[in-house]
C-alpha positions in Angstrom: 17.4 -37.2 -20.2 15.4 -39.5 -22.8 13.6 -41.9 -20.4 14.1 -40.3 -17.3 10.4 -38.9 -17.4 9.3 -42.9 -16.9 12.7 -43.4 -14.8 10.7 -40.9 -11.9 7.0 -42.4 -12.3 5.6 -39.0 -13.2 1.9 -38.8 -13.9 0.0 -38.6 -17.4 0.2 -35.1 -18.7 3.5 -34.4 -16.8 6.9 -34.0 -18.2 10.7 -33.8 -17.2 12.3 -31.8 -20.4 15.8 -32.8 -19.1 18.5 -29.8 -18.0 19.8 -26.9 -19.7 22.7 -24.3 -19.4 22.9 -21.0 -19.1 24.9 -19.4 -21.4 27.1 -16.1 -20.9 24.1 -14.1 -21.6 21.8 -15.6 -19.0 19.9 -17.2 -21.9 19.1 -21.1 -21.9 16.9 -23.0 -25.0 14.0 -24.6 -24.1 13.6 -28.2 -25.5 12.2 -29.0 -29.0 10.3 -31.7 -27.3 8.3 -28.7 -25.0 8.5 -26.0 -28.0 6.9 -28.4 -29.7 4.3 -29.6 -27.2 3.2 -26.1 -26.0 3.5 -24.6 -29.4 6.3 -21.8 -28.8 7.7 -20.5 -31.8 10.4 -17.6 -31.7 8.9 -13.8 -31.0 6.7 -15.8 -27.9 5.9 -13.8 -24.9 7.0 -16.1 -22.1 6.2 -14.7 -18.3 9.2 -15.6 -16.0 7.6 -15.6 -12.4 10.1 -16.6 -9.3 9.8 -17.6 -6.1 13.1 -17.9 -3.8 12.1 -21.1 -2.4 10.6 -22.8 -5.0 12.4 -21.8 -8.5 11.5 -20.3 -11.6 8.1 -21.0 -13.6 8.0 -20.3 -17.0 4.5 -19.5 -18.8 2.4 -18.3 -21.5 1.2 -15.0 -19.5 -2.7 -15.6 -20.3 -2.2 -19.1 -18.5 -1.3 -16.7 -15.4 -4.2 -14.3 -16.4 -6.6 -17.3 -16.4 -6.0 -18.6 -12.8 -5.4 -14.9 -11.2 -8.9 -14.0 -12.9 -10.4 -17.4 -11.4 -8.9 -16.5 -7.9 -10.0 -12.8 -8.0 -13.6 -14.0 -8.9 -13.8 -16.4 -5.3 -12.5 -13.7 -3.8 -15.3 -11.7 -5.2 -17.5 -14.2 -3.9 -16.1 -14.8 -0.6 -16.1 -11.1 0.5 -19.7 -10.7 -0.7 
């Protein structure tokens, strides 16, 4: 999809990687473009989190542990 990131007017810092297929193992290849941009190199640790309505997210698990620490410490807060 080169271009199509422009093509749907998506903000700075926002990206459309373009598609990928699963192949017969269930495994798909995520674009040299976001390798390369959020520095995965093979032997990463990916967390796969899923939601039935929404999709799949894909992400470094200590990005995950950074905003369930944040939200743990308002909750803290809240409940004090």
């Amino acid at each position: 999809m080169p271009g199509g990131k422009h093509v749907l007017g998506l903000p700075k810092n926002k990206h459309v990687f373009g598609t990928v297929k699963v192949g017969e193992k269930g495994q798909i290849v995520i674009p040299k473009e976001a390798r390369t941009l959020f520095n995965i190199k093979p032997g990463d640790t990916l967390l796969i989190l899923g939601d039935e309505i929404g999709g799949i997210i894909v992400s470094r698990p200590e990005v995950v542990n950074e905003a369930a620490n944040k939200v743990f410490d308002r909750l803290d807060k809240t409940n004090k």
